[in-house]
C-alpha positions as CSV (number, residue, x, y, z in Angstrom):
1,X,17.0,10.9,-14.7
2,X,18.7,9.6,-11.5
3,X,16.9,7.6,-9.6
4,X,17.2,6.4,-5.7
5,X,15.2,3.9,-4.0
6,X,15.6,4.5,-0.1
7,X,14.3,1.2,1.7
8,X,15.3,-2.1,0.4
9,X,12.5,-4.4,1.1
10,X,10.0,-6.6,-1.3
11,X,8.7,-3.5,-2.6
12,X,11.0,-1.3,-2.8
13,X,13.3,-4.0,-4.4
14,X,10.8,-5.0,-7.0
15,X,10.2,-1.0,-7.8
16,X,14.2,-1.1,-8.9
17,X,13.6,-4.2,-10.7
18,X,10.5,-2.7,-12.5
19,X,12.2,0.3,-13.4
20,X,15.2,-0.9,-14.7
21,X,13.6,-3.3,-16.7
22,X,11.8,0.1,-18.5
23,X,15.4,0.7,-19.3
24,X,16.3,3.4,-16.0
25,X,19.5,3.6,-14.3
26,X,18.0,2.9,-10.4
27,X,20.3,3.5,-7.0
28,X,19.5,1.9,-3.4
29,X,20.0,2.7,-0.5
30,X,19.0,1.0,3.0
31,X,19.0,1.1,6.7
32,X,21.3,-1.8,7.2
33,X,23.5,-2.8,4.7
34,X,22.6,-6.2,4.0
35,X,19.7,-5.5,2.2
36,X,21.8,-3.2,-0.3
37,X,24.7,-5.4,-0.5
38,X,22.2,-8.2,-2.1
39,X,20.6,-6.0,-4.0
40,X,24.0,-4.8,-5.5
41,X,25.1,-8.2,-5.8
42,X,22.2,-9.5,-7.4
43,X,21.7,-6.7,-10.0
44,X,18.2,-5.1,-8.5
45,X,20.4,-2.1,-7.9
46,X,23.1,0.1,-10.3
47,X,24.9,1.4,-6.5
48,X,24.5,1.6,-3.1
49,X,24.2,5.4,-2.6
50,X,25.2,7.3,0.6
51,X,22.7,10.3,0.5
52,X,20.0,11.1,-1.4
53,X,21.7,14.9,-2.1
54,X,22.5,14.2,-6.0
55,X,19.9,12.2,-7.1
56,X,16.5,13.9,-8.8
57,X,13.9,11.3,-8.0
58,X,13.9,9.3,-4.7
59,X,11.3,6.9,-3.8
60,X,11.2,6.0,-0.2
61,X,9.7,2.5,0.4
62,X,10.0,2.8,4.3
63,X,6.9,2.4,6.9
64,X,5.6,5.4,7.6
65,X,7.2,6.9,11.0
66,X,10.8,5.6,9.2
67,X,9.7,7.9,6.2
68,X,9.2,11.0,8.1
69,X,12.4,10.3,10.0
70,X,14.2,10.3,6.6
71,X,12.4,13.2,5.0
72,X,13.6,15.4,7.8
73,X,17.3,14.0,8.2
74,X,18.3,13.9,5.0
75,X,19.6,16.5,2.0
76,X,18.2,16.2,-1.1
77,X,18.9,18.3,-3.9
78,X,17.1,21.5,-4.7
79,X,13.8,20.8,-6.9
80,X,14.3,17.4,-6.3
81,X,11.0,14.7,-6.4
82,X,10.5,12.7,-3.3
83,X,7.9,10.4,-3.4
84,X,6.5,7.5,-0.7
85,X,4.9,4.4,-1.2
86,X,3.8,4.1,2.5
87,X,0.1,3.1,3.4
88,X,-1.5,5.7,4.8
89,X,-0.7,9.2,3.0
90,X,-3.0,12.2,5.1
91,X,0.0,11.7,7.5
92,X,3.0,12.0,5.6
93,X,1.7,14.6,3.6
94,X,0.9,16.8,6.7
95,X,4.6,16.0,8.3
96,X,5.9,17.3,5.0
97,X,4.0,20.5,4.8
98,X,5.1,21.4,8.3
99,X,8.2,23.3,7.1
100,X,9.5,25.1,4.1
101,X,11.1,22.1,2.0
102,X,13.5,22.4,-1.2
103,X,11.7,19.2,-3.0
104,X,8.7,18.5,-4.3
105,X,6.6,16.1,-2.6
106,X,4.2,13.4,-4.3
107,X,2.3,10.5,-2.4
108,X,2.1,7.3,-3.8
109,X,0.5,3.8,-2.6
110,X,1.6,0.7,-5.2
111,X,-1.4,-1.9,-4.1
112,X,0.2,-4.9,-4.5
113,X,2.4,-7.4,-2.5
114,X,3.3,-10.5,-1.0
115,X,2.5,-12.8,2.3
116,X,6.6,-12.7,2.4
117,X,8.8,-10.0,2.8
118,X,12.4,-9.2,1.9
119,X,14.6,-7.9,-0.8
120,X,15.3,-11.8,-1.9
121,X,11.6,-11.9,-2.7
122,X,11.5,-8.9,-4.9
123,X,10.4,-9.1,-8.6
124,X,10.2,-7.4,-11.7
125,X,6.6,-8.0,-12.6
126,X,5.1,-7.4,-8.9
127,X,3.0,-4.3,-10.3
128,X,2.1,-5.7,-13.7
129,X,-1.8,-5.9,-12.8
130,X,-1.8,-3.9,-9.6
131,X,-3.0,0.0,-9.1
132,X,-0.9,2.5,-8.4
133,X,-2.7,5.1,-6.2
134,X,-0.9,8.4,-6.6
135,X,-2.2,11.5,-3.7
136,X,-2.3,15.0,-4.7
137,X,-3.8,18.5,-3.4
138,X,-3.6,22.5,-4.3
139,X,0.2,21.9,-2.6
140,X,1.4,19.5,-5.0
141,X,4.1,19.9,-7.9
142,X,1.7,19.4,-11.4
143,X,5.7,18.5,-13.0
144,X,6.2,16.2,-10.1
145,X,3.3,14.7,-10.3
146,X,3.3,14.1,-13.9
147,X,7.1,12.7,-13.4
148,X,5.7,10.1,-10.9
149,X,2.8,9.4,-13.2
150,X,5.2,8.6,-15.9
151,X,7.3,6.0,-13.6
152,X,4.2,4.5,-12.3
153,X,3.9,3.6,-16.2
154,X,7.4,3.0,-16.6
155,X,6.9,0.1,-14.2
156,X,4.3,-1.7,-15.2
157,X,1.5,-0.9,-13.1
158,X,-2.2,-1.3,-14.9
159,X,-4.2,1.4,-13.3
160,X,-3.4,4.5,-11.8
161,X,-6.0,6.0,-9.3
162,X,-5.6,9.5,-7.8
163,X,-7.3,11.4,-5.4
164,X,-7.0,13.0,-2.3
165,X,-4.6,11.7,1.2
166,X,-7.8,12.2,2.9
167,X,-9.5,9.9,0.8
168,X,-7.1,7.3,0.3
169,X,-6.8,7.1,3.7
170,X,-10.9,6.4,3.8
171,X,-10.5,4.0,1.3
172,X,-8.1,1.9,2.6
173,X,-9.0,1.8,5.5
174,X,-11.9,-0.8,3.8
175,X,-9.9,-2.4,1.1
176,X,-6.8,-3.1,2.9
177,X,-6.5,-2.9,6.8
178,X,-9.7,-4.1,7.6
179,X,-9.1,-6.7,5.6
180,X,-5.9,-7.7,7.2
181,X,-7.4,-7.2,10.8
182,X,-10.2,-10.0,9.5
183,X,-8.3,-12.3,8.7
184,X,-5.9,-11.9,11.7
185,X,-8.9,-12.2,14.2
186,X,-10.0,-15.1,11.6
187,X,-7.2,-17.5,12.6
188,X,-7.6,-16.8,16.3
189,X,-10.5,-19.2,16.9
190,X,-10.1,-22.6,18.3
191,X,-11.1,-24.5,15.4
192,X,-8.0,-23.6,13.7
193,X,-6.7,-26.5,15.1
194,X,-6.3,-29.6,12.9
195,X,-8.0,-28.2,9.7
196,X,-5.6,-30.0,7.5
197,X,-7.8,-31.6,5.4
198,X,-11.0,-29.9,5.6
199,X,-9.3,-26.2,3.9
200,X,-10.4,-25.1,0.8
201,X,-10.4,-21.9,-1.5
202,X,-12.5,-19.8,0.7
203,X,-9.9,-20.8,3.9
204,X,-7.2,-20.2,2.2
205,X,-8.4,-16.7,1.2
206,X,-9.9,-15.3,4.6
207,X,-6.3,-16.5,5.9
208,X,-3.7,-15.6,3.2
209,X,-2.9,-12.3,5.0
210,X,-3.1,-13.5,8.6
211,X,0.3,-13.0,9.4
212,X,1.1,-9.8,9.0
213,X,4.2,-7.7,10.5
214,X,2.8,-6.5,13.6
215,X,5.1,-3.7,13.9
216,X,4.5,-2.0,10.5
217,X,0.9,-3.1,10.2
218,X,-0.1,-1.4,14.0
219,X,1.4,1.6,13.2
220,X,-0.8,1.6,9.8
221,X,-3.7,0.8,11.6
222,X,-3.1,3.8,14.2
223,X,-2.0,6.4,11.9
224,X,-5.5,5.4,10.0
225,X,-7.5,5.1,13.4
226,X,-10.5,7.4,13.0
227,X,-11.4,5.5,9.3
228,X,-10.7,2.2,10.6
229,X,-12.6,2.2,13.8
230,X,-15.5,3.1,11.8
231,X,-15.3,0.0,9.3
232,X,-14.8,-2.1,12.2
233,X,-17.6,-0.9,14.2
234,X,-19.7,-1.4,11.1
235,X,-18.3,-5.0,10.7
236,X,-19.6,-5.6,14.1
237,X,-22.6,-4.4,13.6
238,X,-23.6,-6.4,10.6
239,X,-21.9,-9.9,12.4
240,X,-23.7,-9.2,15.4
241,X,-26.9,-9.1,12.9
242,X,-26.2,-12.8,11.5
243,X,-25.2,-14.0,14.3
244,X,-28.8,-13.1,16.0
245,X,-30.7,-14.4,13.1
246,X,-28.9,-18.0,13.4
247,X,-29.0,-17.5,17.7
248,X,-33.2,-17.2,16.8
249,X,-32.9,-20.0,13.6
250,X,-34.7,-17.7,12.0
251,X,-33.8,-19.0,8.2
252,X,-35.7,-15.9,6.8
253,X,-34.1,-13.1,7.9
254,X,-30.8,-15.3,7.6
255,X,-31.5,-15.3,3.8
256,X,-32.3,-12.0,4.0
257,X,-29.0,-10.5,4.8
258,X,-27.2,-12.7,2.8
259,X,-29.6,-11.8,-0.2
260,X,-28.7,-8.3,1.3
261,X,-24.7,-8.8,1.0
262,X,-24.6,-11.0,-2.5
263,X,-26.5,-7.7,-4.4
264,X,-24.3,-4.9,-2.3
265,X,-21.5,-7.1,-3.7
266,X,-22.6,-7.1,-7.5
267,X,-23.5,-3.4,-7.3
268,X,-20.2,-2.4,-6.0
269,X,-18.1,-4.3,-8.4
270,X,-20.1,-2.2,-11.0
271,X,-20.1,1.4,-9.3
272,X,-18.3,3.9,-11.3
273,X,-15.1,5.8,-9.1
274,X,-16.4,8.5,-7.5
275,X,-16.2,12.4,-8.2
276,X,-13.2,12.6,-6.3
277,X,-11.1,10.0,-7.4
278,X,-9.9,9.7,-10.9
279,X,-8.9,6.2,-12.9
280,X,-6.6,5.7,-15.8
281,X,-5.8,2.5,-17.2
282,X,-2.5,2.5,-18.4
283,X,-2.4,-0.7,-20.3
């Protein structure tokens, strides 16, 4: 199998590592050529390739308007497998069926990362405990999607999770970018200022992923707008709820919805997947 990463980041640098630790021969290719040029250097990658035409497999770790871009511009070889890793996966999916294309299209979502970024922070083991969320409809490749199944395995991932663009998009929306957009309005307060000392575990977590790229996490968060105004409205609803019980010091109703969020908590992390989405655990 030849195999071509296109995007040279964190994780598309750790998908080359993970792979050819599995044993596969992996190709890179990038938008500027330092990225590749390390990778090369530093054995992430086999060769820098120059198009995507002769290779069977490429996996484009791109943001999302960067993906589309490539999808359309370049040739890829008849049959071929392209799959993306990008975060939201109802748009891509509907940019590829817009045309007649000669490859077969799978979306993919690896849910893991970093608070840094770059193809000198890449690693082997990235997706050792992490999900692998792999997108399919009545449109979709079953050999494809089989192929990318067998990678996600191939590189270590623990779980993969499949379902629909539509409701990946739903989902994350909750799990991911509206957890990102907490944590960046977290840090905006005032009493930011001079904390050393008083930080523990919970400030470290509510501000781990404060500093995101704004570029590629804006365009996320737009591309996903219609599910992510909805968790953030609901977010504001239930604040606004606390915040009226401690305005009133009513203790109570204070205990209440905190009572209220501790058993939504415990019941969630219990809840089998729904109908719709399908888990394997791989390892």
């Amino acid at each position: 199998m030849k195999i071509l990463t296109a995007g040279l980041g964190i994780i598309g640098g750790s998908i080359c590592l993970a792979l050819k630790r599995a044993g596969h021969s992996v190709d890179g290719m990038n938008r500027s050529p330092g990225p590749a040029e390390y990778a090369l250097n530093n054995g992430i990658i086999d060769a820098i390739a120059e198009s995507p035409a002769g290779y069977d497999t490429i996996i484009i770790a791109l943001p999302p308007k960067a993906t589309v871009d490539f999808i359309n511009s370049a040739r890829f070889a008849d049959g071929a497998v392209v799959a993306d890793i990008c975060g939201v996966k109802k748009y891509i999916r509907d940019e590829v069926l817009k045309k007649t294309r000669n490859f077969r299209y799978v979306g993919c979502h690896p849910m893991a990362g970093k608070e840094v970024s770059g193809i000198e922070n890449a690693c082997a083991d990235l997706f050792d405990s992490a999900s692998m969320v792999i997108t399919s409809d009545e449109t979709t490749d079953k050999d494809a999607l089989e192929r990318m199944r067998s990678l996600t395995a191939d590189m270590g991932f623990k779980y993969i999770v499949e379902c629909s663009a539509e409701v990946h998009d739903k989902k994350i929306a909750y799990t991911s970018q509206l957890a990102h957009i907490v944590s960046n309005a977290y840090v905006k307060d005032g009493g930011l200022d001079g904390c050393i000392g008083f930080t523990g575990g919970s400030f470290q977590d509510m501000t781990r992923i404060a500093g995101v790229d704004a570029d590629v996490w804006s365009s996320l968060y737009l591309l996903n707008a219609e599910n992510l105004s909805k968790n953030i409205g609901s977010l504001i609803s239930s604040l606004s709820e606390i915040k009226d019980a401690v305005d009133r010091a009513d203790g109570e109703s204070l205990r209440k919805i905190l009572q209220e969020g501790k058993q939504r908590f415990e019941s969630g992390k219990i809840s089998a997947p729904q109908k719709n989405i399908a888990v394997k655990k791989l390892k």
